[in-house]
C-alpha positions in Angstrom: 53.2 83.6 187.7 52.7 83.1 184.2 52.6 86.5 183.6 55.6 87.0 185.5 57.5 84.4 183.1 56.3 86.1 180.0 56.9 90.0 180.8 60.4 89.1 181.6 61.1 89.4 178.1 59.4 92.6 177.3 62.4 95.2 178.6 64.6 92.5 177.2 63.0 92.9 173.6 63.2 96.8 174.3 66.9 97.3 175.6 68.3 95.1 172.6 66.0 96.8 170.2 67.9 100.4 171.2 71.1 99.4 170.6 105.2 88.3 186.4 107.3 89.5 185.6 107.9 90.6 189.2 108.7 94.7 189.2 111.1 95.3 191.6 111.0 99.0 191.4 111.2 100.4 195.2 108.8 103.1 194.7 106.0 100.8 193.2 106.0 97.8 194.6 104.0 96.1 191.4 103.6 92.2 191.8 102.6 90.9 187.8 103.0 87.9 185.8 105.7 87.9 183.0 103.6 87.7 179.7 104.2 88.9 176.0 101.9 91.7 174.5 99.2 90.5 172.2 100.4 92.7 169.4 103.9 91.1 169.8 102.9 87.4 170.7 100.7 85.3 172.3 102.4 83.2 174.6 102.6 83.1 178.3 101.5 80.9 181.3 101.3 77.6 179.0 99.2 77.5 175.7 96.1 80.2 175.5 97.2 82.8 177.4 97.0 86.1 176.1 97.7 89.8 177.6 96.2 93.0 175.9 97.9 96.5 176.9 95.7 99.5 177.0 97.3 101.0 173.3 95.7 97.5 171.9 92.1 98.8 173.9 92.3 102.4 173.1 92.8 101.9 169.3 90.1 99.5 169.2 86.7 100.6 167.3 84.4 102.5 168.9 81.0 101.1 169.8 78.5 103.8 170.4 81.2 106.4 171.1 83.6 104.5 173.1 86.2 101.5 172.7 85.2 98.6 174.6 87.4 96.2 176.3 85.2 93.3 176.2 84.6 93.4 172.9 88.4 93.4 172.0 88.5 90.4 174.5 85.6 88.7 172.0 87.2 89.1 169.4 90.3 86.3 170.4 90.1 83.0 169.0 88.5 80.3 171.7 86.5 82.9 173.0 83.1 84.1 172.1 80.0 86.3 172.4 77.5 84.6 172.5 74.2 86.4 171.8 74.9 88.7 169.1 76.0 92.4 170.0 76.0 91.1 173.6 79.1 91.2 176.1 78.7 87.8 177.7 82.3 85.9 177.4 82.2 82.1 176.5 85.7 80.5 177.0 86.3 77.2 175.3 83.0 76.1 175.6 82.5 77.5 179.3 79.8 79.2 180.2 79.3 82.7 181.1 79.5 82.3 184.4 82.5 79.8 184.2 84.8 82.7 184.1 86.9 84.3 186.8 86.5 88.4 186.3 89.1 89.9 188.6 90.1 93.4 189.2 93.4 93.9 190.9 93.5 90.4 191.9 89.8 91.0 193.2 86.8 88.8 191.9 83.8 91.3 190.7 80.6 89.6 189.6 79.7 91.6 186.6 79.4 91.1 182.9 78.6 94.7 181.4 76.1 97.1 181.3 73.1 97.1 179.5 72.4 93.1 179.8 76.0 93.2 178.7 76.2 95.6 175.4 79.2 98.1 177.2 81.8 97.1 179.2 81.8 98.0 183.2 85.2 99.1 182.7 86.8 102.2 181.1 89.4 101.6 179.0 91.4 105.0 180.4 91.5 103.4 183.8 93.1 99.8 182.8 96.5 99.0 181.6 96.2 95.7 180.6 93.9 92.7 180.9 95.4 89.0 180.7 93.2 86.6 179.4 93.7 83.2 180.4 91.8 80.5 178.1 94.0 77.4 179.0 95.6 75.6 181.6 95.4 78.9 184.4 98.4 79.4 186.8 97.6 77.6 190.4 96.9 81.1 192.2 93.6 81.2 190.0 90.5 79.0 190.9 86.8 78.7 191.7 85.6 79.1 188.4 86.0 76.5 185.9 86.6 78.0 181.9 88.9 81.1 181.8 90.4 84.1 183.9 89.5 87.4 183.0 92.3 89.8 185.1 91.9 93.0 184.7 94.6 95.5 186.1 94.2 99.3 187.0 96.4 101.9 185.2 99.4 103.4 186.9 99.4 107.5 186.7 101.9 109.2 185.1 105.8 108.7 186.3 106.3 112.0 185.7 103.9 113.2 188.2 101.5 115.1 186.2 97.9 114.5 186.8 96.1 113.5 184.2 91.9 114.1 183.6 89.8 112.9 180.6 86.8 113.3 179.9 84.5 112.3 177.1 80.9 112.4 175.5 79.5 109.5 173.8 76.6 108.6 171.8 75.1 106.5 175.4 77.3 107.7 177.7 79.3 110.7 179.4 82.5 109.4 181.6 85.6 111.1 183.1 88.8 109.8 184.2 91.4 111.6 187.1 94.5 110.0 187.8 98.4 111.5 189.2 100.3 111.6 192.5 100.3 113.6 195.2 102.3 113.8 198.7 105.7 114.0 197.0 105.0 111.3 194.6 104.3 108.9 197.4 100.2 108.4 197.0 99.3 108.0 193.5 95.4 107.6 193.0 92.8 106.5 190.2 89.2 107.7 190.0 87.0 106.8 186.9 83.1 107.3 185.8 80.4 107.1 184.0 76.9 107.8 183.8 74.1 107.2 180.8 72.7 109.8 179.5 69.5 110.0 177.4 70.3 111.6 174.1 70.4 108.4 171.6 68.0 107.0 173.6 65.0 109.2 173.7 64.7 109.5 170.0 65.2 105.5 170.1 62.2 105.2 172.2 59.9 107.7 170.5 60.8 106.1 167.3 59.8 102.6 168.5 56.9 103.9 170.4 58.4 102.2 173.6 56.9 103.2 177.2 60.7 102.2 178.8 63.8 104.0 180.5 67.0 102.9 181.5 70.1 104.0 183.3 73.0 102.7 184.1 76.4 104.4 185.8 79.9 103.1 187.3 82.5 104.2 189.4 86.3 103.1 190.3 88.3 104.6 192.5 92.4 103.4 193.9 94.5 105.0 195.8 98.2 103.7 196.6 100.5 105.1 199.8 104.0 103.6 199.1 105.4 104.1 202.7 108.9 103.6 201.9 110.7 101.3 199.6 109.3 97.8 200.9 105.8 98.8 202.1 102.6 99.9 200.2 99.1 100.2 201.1 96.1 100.0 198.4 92.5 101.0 198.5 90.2 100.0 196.2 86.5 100.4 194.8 84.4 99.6 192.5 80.5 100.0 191.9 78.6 99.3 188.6 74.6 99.3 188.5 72.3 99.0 186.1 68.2 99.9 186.2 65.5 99.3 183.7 61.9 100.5 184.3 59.2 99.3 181.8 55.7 100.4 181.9 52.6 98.9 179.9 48.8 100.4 180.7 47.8 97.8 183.1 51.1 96.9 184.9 54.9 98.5 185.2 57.9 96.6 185.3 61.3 97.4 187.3 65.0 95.8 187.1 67.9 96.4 188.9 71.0 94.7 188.8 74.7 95.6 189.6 77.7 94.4 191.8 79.9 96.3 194.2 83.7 95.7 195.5 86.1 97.0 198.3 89.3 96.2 198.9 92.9 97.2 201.1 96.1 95.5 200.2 99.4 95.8 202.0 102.3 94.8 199.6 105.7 94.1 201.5 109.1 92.9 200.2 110.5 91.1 203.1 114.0 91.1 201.5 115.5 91.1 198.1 114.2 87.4 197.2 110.7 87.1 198.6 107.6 89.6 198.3 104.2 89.2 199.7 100.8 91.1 198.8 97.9 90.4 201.7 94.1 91.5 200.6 90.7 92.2 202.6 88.3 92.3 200.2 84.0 92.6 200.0 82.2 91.8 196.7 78.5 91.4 196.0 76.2 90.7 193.4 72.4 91.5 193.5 69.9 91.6 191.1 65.9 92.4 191.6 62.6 92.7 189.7 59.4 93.4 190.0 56.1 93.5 188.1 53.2 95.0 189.5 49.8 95.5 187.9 47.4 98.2 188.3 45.8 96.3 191.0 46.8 93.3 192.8 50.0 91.7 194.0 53.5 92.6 192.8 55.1 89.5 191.6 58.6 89.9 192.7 62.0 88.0 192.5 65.8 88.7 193.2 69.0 86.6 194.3 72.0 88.0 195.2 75.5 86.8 196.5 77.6 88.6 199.1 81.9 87.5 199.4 84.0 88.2 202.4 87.7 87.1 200.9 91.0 87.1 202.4 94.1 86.3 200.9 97.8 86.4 201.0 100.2 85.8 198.2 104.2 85.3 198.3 106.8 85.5 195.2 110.6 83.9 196.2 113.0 84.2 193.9 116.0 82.9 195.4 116.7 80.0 193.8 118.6 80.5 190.0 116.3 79.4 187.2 113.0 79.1 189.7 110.1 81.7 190.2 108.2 80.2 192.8 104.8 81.3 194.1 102.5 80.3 197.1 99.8 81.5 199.4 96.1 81.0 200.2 92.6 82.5 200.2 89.5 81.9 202.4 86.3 83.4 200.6 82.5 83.5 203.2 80.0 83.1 200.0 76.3 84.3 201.2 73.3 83.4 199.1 70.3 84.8 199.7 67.9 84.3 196.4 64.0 85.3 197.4 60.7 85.4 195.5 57.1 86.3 196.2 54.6 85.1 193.7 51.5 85.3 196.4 48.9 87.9 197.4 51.4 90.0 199.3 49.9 93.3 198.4 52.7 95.4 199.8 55.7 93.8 197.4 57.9 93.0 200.1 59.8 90.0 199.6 59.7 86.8 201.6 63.1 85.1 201.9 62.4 81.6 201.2 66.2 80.6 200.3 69.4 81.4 202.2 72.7 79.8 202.6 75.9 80.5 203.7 79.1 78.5 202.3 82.6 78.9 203.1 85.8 78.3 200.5 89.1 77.9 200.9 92.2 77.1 198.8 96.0 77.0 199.0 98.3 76.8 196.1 102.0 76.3 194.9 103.5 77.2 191.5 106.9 77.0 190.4 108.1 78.6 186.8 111.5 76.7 186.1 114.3 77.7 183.7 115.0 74.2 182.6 117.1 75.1 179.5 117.6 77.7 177.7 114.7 76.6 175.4 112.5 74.6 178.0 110.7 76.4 180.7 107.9 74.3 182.9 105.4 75.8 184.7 104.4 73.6 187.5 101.5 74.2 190.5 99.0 72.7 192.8 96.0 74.2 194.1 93.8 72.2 196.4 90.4 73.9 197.0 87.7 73.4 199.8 84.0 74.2 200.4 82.3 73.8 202.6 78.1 74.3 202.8 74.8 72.7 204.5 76.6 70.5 206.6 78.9 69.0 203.7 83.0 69.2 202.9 84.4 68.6 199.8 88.2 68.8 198.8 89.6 68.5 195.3 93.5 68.7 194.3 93.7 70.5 191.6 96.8 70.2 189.7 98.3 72.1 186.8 101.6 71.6 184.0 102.5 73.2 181.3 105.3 72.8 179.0 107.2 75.9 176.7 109.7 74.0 174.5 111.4 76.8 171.9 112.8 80.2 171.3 111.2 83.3 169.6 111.4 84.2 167.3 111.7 80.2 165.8 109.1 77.9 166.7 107.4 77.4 169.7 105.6 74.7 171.0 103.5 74.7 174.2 101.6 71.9 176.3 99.8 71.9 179.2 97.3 69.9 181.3 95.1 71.8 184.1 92.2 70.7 186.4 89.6 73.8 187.7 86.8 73.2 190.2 83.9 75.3 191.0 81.9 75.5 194.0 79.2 77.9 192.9 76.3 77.2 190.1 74.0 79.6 188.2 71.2 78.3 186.3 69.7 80.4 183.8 66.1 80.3 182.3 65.6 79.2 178.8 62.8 82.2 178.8 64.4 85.0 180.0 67.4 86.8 179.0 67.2 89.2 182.0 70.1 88.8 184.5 67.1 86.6 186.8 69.9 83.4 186.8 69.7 81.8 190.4 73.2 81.4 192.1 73.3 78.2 194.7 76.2 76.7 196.1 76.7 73.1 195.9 74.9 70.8 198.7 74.8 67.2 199.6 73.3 66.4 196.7 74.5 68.4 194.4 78.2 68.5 193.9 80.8 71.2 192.7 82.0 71.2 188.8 85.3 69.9 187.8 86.9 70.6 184.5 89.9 68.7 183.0 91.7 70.7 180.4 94.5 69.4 178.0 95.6 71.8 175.3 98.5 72.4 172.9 99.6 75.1 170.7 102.4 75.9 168.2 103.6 79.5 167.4 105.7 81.5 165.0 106.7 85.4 165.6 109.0 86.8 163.5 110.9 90.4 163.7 109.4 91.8 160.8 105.9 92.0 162.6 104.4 88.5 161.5 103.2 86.1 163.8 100.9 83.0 163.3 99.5 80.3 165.8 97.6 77.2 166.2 96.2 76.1 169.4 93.9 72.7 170.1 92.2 72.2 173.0 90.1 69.4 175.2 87.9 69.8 178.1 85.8 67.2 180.1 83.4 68.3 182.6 81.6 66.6 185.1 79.1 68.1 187.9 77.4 70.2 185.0 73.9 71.7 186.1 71.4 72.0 183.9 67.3 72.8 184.2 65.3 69.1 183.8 62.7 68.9 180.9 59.6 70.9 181.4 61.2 73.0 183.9 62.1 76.6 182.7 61.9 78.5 186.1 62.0 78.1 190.0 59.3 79.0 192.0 60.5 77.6 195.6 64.1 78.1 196.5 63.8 75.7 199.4 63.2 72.7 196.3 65.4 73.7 193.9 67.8 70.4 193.5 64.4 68.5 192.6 64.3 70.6 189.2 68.1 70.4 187.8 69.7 67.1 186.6 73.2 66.6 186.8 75.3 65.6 183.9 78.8 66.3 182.3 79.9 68.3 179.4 82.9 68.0 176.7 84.6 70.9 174.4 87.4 70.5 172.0 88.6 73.0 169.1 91.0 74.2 167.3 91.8 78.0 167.4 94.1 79.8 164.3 95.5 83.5 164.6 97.4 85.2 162.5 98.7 89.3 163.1 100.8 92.2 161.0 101.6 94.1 163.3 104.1 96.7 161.7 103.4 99.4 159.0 100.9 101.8 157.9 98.3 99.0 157.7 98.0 95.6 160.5 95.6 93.5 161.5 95.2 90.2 162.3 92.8 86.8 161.6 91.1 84.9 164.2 89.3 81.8 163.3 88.3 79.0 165.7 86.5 75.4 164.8 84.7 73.9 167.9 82.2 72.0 169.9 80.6 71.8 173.2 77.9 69.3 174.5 76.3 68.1 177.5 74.6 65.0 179.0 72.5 64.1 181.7 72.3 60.7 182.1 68.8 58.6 182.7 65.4 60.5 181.3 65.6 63.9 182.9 67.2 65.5 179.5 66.8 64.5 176.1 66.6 60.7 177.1 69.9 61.1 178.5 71.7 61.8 174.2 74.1 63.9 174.1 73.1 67.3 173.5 74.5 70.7 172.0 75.0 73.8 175.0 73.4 76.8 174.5 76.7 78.6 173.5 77.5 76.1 171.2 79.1 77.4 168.4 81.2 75.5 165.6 82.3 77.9 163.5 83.2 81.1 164.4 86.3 83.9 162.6 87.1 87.6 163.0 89.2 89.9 160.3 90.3 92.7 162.0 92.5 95.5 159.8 93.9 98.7 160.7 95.4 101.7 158.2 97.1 105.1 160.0 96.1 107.7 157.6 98.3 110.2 158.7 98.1 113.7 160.7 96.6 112.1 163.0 93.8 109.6 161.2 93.1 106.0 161.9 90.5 104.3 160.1 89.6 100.0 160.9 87.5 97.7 159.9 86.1 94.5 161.8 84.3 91.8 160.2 82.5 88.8 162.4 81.4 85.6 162.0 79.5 83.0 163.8 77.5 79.8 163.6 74.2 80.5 165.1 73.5 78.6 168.8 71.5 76.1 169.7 68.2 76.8 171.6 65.5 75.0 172.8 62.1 75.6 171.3 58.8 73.8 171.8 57.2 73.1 168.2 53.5 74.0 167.9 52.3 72.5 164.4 55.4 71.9 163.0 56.5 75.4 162.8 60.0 77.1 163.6 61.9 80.0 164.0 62.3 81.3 159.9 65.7 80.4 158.8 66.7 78.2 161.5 67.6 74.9 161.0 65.8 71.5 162.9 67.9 69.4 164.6 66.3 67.0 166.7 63.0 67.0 168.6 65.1 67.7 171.9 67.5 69.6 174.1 68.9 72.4 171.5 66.1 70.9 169.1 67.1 74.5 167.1 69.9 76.4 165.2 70.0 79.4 164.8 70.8 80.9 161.5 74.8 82.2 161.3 75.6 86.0 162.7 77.6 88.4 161.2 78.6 92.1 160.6 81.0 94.4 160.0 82.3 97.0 161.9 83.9 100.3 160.8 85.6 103.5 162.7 87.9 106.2 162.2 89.8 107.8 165.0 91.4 111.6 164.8 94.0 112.4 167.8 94.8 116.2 167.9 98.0 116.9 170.0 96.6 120.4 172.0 98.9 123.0 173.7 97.0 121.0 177.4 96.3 117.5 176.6 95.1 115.8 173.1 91.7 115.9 171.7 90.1 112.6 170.3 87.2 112.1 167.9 85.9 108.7 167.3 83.2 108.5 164.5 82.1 104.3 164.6 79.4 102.3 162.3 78.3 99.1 164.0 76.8 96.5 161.9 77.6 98.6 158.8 75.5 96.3 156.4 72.6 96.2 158.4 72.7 92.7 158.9 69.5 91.2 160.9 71.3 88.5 163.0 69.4 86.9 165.7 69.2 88.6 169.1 66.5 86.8 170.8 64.0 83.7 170.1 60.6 83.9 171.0 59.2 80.0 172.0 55.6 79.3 171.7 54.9 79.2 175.7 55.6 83.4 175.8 53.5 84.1 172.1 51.1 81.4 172.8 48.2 84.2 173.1 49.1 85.4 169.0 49.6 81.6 168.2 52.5 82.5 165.5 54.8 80.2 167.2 58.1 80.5 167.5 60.0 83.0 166.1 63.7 85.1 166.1 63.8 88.8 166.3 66.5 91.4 165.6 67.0 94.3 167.3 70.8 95.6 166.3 70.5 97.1 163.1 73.0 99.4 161.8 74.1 101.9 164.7 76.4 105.2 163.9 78.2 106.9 166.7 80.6 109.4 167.7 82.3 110.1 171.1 84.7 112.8 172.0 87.5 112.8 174.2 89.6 115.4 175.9 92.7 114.7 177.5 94.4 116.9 180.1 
């Protein structure tokens, strides 16, 4: 078991080395939210919401050959990365898996590939992506920080299809959308596979027995059967393997989530639309170590969704956009391990559990004035698990008071609840995080939001906000002291204490947005802690979270060059996290900083980097062609990736100790459109 803890951080240290507006067109049927562009304002369902089109994606830099959209996402004030280089999204002092990822409406339990350095999405295949980081409309729930929704491009109007394809630096992908059927079935079909030509030099170079892999694939198809009926088909499948081998023993990971979905959209009459969904979506994640002889230490949880739920839009009352409907989600858990002398590596459930949510919600947007719109909703969520029934109301107010392009003011107050809790080992930074429901003993998180923000967006392409934010938490899980993993499911609640956590911040932004040359400045000043009351953690003080981060700032700038040239430049900064780190003879990690012999006893030293790319389009007599030439971490800066404590390099005796393992990382991707 020991060895099990210690070689889960051996691939790790490899892989990081290496690198409503209601549209009521007949033919379409589309049910969205009305919300401003990014790149002309930043204002929408009360303070903190923020909607990013697919030019703001495409035009983004590069990152090993392609544009990611979860690092544009990172990049927004009151949001943050975490780990350096990594895609994990931290909302307001949420955690990573705080945050509800949908696609289409659809929850998908996935945070990127390659323990979260790309994006599981193609940019080609979305349109837009809303990001929620404040008070959330009532139709979103179960997760308790922000709302990730993610929304599938439309083909051509025209009726053209369109194909892309593309060659990156880590990655081949293709893209096929259009219409067939006169127009009436239009249809969406991305992927993408790794291929291994960075790579292999990268692991000759650092002498590294490893592979990897990693592929995705989306597919949606939409039959409009006449002007008030539609049918949708969706799917989604993103996996990721990493196979490690040393002389004595080899070591395998798999991880990935899948999703399938139909929809039937109606519009019953001219006031009141409805969208219905049947829906599947998994997570599963396993790994194995096996030595040349012996056992095979093995682990792997998972979490299987069976969701239904129906949504309504009524318009018929002047000045009111009212919404309502429900959702009814079957969670299965079903984490397993096998530490013993089972010498054929299957694994022996020791853990399942089956729990059962359901919600129903009401939202009204009202027209008050012409400068006063209120955005009003209830959402009261159930779950039910091991015997046990818990309600919670969930209410939700907002406040626009203003008209753009003056002043703005926003203010909003929003409670979330969530039913579902991952707990993550402090010496791992594999995707090994056991997901439990809660039980009678351990109860569901509840997060009480109250933010306000002030904006200014002017014609001539300025805009500048200021958002501030509070959030209390209480049903917070966290690993007791002296407890770093879980070797029997069946006694799980007797290692976590439960405490509460609190985040406040203040978030600036700032965007040019017209001429030759925009860009935009993001800075955001904040702090998140946790407590566990009586002696289970830190003598029940106040500690920093892990993603705890009080300063952070991004300076993004753009120039068009001309004939077809773009050329940017990103520069990123962060306060370093707090980790946990047991001392051995007073030493440290070098450069850190001591805080107090507890809980996030650790900081890390600050991360930066800068960023730069240059774009060429070619208009082609079929099509365009696109190169994209990118330098990540152009400086070389070595920021922290991963800490080492002295329980995994106790057999050196160094102590602990930070590594890096993003240096500076050029890339080039090509991209032909047809």
């Amino acid at each position: 078991m020991k060895n099990f803890k210690a070689t889960l951080l051996i691939p790790a240290v490899f892989l990081f080395s290496i690198v409503e507006a209601q549209n009521k067109a007949d033919s379409s049927l589309v049910i969205r939210e009305a919300v401003v562009s990014a790149r002309k304002g930043a204002s929408g369902y009360g303070s903190g919401t923020i909607v990013i089109p697919s030019g703001e994606i495409k035009s983004s830099l590069a990152l090993l050959g392609e544009a990611d959209i979860l690092k544009v996402i990172q990049l927004l004030p009151g949001v943050q990365a975490g780990t350096e280089g990594l895609s994990g999204i931290y909302v307001r002092g949420g955690g990573a898996d705080e945050n509800l990822i949908l696609l289409d409406g659809i929850p998908v339990h996935c945070q990127g590939h390659l323990l979260g350095l790309l994006s599981p999405f193609q940019s080609e295949a979305i349109e837009d992506v809303t990001v929620h980081k404040g008070v959330f409309p009532a139709r979103f729930g179960g997760k308790a920080s922000g709302v990730l929704d993610f929304q599938t491009a439309q083909p051509p109007d025209d009726g053209r299809k369109r194909l892309c394809l593309g060659i990156g630096s880590l990655s081949d992908k293709i893209h096929l959308s259009g219409k067939t059927a006169g127009g009436k079935v239009s249809y969406s079909v991305s992927g993408r596979g790794m291929h291994t030509l960075l790579m292999d030099g990268a692991f000759k170079a650092f002498k590294i027995p490893a592979n990897l892999y990693f592929h995705d694939l989306h597919t949606k198809a939409e039959w409009c059967i006449d002007s008030g009926n539609s049918l949708c088909l969706n799917f989604f499948d993103s996996k990721d393997k990493l196979y490690y081998s040393e002389e004595d023993q080899k070591t395998d990971v798999a991880w990935g989530t899948m999703m399938v979905a139909a929809g039937w959209k109606k519009r019953w009459n001219p006031n009141l639309w409805s969208e219905m969904t049947l829906a599947s979506s998994g997570y599963s994640m396993g790994t194995g170590i096996k030595p040349t002889s012996g056992h095979r230490d093995s682990y792997r949880t998972g979490m299987d969704d069976l969701i239904v739920k129906t949504g309504f839009i009524f318009s018929g009352i002047k000045e009111h956009n009212i919404r309502f409907g429900g959702e009814t989600i079957r969670h299965v858990f079903t984490p397993e391990a096998d530490f013993g002398d089972n010498l054929s590596g299957d694994l022996n459930p020791t853990y399942h559990e089956t729990g059962y949510e359901a919600a129903i919600y009401m939202e009204d947007r009202i027209k008050a004035v012409s400068w006063l719109t209120i955005d009003a909703g209830l959402r009261v969520t159930a779950f039910r698990c091991g015997g046990t029934t818990r309600a919670i109301p969930e209410p939700r107010l907002s406040f626009s008071a203003g008209k753009a392009p003056g002043p703005v003011f926003t203010l909003g107050y929003g409670r979330v609840s969530q039913h579902i809790h991952q707990l993550s080992s402090p010496i791992a930074v594999l995707p090994v995080d056991m997901i439990v429901p809660v039980t009678k003993s351990i109860g569901p998180e509840v997060s009480d939001q109250v933010c306000a923000g002030l904006s200014l967006n002017r014609p001539t392409g300025f805009e500048v906000s200021l958002d501030a934010y509070w959030k209390g938490t209480s049903g917070v899980l966290e690993f007791r002291d002296g407890i770093a993993f879980i070797d029997d499911f069946k006694s799980w609640e007797d290692d976590v204490a439960i405490g509460k956590g609190r985040s406040y911040g203040i978030e600036l932004y700032a965007r040019k947005s017209n001429g030759k040359t925009t860009g935009w400045l993001g800075y955001t000043l904040s702090k998140s802690e946790r407590r566990c009351p009586g002696s289970l953690i830190s003598e029940g003080e106040w500690f920093p979270a892990r993603h705890d981060c009080r300063h952070s700032g991004t300076l993004v700038i753009e120039r068009d060059l001309g004939r077809g040239w773009e050329a940017g430049a990103t520069w990123t900064y962060s306060t370093g996290g707090a980790f946990t780190i047991p001392e051995k003879d007073g030493s440290m990690p070098h450069g850190s900083t001591p805080l107090t012999n507890r809980r996030g006893n650790y900081r890390l030293p600050p991360s930066h980097r800068l960023d730069l790319g240059m774009t060429n389009h070619k208009p082609k007599r079929h099509g365009e062609r696109i190169w994209s030439l990118g330098l990540y971490n152009a400086y070389n800066r070595k920021n922290p990736n991963l800490v080492i404590s002295v329980a995994i390099d106790e057999e050196e005796g160094s102590g602990p100790k930070t590594i890096s393992f993003l240096p500076i990382i050029p890339s080039v991707g090509y991209t032909r459109v047809f």
